[in-house]
N, C-alpha and C positions, 0 to 999 in steps of 0.2 A: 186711499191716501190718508185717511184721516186715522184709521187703525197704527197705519204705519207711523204718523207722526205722535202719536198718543204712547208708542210701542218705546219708541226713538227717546219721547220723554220722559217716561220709566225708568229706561235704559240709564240715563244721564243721570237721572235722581239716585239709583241705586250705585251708579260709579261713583258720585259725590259722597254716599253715604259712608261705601267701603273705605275712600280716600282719607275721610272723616275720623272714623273709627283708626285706621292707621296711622295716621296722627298721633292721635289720640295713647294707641296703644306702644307706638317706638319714642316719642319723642322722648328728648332730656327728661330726665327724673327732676326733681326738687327735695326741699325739705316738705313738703304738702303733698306732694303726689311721686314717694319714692318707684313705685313699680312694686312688684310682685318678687323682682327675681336682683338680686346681688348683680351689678354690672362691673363687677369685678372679678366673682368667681361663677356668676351662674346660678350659684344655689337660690332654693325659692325660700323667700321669706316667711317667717310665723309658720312655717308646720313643722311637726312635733316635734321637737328637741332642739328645733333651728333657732338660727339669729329671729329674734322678736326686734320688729319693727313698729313701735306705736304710732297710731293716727297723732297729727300735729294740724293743727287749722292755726300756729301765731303764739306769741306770748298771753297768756289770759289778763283780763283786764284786773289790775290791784287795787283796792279800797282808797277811796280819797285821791289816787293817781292820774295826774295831767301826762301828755307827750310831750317833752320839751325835743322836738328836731336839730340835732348837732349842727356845725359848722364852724366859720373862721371869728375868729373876734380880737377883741384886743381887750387884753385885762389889764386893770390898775386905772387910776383917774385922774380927769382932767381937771378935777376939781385944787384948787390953789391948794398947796401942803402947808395948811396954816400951822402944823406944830412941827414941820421941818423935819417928819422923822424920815424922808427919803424910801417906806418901804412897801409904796404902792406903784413903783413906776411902770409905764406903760410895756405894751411886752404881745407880740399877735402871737395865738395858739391856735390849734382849733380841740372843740369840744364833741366829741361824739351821743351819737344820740343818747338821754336817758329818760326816766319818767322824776317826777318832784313831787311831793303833798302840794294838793289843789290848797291846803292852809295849813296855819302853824298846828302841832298836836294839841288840843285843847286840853280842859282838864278833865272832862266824863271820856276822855280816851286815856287817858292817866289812873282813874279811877277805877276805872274798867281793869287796866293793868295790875292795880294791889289787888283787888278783888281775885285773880285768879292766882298769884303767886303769894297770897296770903293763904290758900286752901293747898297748892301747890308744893312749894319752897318752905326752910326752916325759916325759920324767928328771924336769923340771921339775915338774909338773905333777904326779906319782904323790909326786914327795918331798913333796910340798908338802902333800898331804893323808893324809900319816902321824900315828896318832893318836901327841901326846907320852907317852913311856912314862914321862919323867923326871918328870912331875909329880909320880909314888911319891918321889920321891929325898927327905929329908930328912937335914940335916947331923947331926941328933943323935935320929937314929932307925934302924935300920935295917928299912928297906923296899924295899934291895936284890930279893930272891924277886918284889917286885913287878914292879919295874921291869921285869926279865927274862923274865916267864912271864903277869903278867897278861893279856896283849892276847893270846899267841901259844900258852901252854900247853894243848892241848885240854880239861884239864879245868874251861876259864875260857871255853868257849865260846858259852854263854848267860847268862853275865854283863853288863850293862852296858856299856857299851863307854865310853870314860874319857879326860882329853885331849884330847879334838874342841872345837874353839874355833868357835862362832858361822858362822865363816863355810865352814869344812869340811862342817858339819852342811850348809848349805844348798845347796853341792857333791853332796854325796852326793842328796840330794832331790832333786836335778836328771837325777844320773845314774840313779837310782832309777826317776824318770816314765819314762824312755828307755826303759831296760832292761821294765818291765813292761810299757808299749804294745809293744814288737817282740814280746813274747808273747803278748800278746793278739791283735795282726794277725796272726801266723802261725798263732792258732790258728784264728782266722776263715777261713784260706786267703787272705788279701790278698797273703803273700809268703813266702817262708822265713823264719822267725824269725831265723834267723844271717846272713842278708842273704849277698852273694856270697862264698861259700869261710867266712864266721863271723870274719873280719880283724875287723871293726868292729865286735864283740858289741854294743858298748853306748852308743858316742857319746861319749866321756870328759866332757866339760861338758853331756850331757843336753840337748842341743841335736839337732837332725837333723844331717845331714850324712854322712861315713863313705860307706858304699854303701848308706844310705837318705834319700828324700828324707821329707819331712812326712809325719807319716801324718794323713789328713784326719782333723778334729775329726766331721765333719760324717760320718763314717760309721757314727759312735754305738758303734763297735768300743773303741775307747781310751776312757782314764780323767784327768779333769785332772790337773793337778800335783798331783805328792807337794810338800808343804814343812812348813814349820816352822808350828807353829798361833802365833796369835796370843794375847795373854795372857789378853784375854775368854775365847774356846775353852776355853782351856787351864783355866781358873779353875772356870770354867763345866762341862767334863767332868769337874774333878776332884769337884766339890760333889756330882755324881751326886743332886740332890733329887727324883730322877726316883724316888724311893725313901719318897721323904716325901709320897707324893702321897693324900688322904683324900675321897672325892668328888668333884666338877667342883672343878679349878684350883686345890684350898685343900691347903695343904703343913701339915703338922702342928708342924712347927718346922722352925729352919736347922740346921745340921750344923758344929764345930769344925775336925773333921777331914773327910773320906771317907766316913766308917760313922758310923751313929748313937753318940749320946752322948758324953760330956764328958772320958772316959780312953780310954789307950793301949794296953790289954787288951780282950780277946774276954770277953764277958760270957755268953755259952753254951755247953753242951753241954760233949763231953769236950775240948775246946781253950781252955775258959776259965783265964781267966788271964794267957793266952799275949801278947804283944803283936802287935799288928798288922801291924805296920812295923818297917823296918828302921832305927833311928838311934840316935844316940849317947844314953845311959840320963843318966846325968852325967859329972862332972869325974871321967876315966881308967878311965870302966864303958861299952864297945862293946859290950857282950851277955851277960854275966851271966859266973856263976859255975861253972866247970867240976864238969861230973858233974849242972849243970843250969841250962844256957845258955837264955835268956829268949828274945830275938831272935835266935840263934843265928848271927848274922854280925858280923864286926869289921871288914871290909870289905862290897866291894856284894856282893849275893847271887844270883842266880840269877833271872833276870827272869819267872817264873812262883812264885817266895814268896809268901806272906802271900794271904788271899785278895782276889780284884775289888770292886773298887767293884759301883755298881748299873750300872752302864753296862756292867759286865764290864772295865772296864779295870784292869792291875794297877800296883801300886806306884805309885799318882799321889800317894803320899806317901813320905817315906825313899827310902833306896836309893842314888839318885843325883837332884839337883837335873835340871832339864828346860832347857835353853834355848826362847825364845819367840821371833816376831818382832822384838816393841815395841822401840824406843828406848826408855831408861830418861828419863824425867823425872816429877819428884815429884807434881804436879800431873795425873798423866794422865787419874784418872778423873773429874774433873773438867771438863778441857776437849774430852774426844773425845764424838763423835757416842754419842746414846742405841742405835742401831741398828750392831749388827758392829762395835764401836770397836774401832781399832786406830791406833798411833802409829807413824809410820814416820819421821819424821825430829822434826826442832827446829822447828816450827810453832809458834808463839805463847809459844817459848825460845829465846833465842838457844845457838849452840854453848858460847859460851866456857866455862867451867867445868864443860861435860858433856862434850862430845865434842873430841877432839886429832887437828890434819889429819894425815894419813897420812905418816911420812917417808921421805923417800927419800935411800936411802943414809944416812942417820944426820941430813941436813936437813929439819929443819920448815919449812912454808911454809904461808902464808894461801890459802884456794882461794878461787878470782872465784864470781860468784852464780849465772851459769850451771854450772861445776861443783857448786856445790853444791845446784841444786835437781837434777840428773843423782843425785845421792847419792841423793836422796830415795826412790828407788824398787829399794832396794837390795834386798829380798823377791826381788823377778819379776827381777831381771837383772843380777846379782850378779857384778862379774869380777872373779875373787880373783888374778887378774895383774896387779892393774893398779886398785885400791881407792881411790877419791875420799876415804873419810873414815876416821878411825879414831872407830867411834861406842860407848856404852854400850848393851848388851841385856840384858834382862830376862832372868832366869831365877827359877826357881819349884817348888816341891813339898820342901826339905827331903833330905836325904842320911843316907848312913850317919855321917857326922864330924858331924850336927848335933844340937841339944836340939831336944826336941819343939815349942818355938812355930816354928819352919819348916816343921814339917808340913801346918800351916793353911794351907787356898788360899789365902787373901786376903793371907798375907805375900809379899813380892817383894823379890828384892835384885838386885844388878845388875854386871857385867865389863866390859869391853871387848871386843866382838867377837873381837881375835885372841886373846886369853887363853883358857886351856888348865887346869883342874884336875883331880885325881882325883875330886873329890866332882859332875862336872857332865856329865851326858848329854846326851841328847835323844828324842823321839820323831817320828812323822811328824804330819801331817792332811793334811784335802783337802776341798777342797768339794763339797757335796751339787747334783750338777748335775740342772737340767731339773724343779723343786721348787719352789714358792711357801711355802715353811716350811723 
């Protein structure tokens, strides 16, 4: 009896096994475990001459990169419209998932940038995307110390980075994708990371070329583009409500700022009091009073200050304003798509009184229609030699030189692409690839 139920149990373990393996071996394919064989034609994958199928285990994880998880919200703010300019009003979308910089670009990641497209790029090209130091400059101020040591003095090296006008930020993004995907292929073994002799580290325009061609998308090894987030994103990761969330889907309230509640102070524990962010207090009060400095900076501070949002991202308030993609026009959340809204050109506005053609040599000129729908798509294929339009961009989140209503997502103001301040940075994003949310 006892053979026979030992026999019996075998039995059953072995049918479990097969069952297992069957499973295992029919069920639905995925993007992570395609099968062996085309469920389309049959054919078997990766042998010799056939469709190549690369292992995929996810998007790789990107430098300095948070998860921001998509969903519904409501852009524009509740905050009073104390200059009546009407062009934040509210408006629900939803945002789909992407990743953001865990902080603003600092300046040894800036530094690091001329360093390579100065061995890289011509004369042209390296000067062109030097951040302006002169923004410090004031005629009845002295901000001299700045001008000279901010960008370049090591002890300013995780500060903000300051002077990047619009279209350098999107430069640097470009060279940025380059530079991470040759590390990632090389760490896959696709190639040497420094490509032949390391000449060409990085591709100066973030384009291929140099002594690499394309690194396939298709080998699931790289990462899409680094760029600049769009204002929804941007709006949308600074509100962090991912923090207000009570039961299935119901948020307990909206948020003024970043962090819960209605003031600029930590309301617990031994840091209460403190302010959260870094900006201007009032009229000729940057940070308090000596022997017991409130916000503790008079300029931008150190891009790990204050603590993260819920999302873990830091300073998406004060500090330094953020550039976005958007063209600035006052109506936008109004007339863009409920889903991923983003503005990229004069669509249902004319240029005139927003955006100024680009001049050359010191002359203006009207641009024909086919340049200017070429403009349109200035995000993806940006040539900063050579610039179709001079447009308005959005930026966003409030600085060390502001009052506290600029801290609120929902406010936006707006430059000129090639404009340059101290008070205006940037950070990255990047889309959440291979994801239905």
């Amino acid at each position: 009896m006892k053979k026979f139920v030992n026999a019996y149990s075998s039995s059953l373990a072995m049918l479990a096994l097969v069952v297992f393996m069957s499973s295992c071996r029919y069920g639905n394919p995925t993007s992570t475990t395609p099968g062996a064989y085309s469920t389309a034609t049959g054919l078997e994958f990766n042998e010799e001459g056939g469709f190549e199928v690369n292992d995929f285990w996810g998007q790789p994880e990107g430098p300095n990169l948070i998860f921001i998880e998509g969903g519904r919200t409501v852009l524009g703010t509740f905050e009073e419209d104390v200059l009546n300019t009407n062009d934040h009003v509210e408006r629900a979308v939803t945002v789909a998932s992407f990743y953001m910089d865990e902080t603003e670009v600092a300046n040894i990641h800036w530094l690091e940038y001329e360093y390579y497209i100065k061995q890289d790029s011509d004369e042209y090209y390296w000067k062109n995307n030097l951040p302006d130091t002169t923004v410090w400059a004031k005629d009845l101020a002295y901000n001299d110390p700045y001008v000279d040591h901010y960008y370049r003095y090591p002890g300013f090296r995780f500060f903000p980075v300051v002077g990047v006008n619009w279209r350098q930020a999107v430069n640097y993004s470009k060279w940025r994708t380059r530079v991470v995907n040759i590390k990632l292929a090389g760490d896959a073994g696709m190639y040497d990371e420094y490509g032949s002799g390391g000449d060409d580290f990085a591709g100066a325009e973030g384009e291929g070329g140099g002594s690499f061609a394309r690194i396939p998308l298709e080998s699931g090894v790289v990462l899409p583009n680094y760029r600049l987030p769009s204002e929804a994103e941007w709006e949308y990761a600074a509100q962090a409500l991912i923090g207000t969330q009570w039961l299935d889907e119901n948020q307990t309230h909206r948020r003024l700022y970043p962090w819960d509640g209605h003031s600029l102070r930590n309301p617990y524990g031994k840091s209460m009091g403190y302010f959260l962010a870094n900006f201007k207090r009032g009229k000729g009060d940057y940070a308090g009073i000596a022997g017991k400095l409130n916000d503790g900076a008079m300029i931008p501070t150190y891009v790990y200050d204050y603590p993260p949002n819920d999302f873990g991202l830091y300073n998406m308030a004060g500090n330094v304003n953020e550039w976005v993609q958007d063209v600035y026009r006052p109506m936008s959340f109004r007339d863009m798509e409920d889903m991923n809204p983003v503005r990229r050109d004069g669509t249902l506005d004319p240029e005139t009184g927003y955006d100024g053609s680009y001049n050359f040599i010191g002359n203006e000129r009207e641009y024909s229609e086919e340049e200017w729908t070429k403009a349109s798509g200035l995000q993806n294929s940006y040539d900063s030699d050579n610039p179709p339009m001079k447009r308005l961009r959005v930026y966003k989140g409030g600085s060390w030189a502001d009052v506290a209503y600029w801290l609120s997502p929902g406010t936006r103001r707006y430059l000129f692409e090639d404009s340059a301040t101290s008070t205006v940075g940037f950070r990255c994003a990047m889309i959440r690839a291979g994801t239905n949310y």
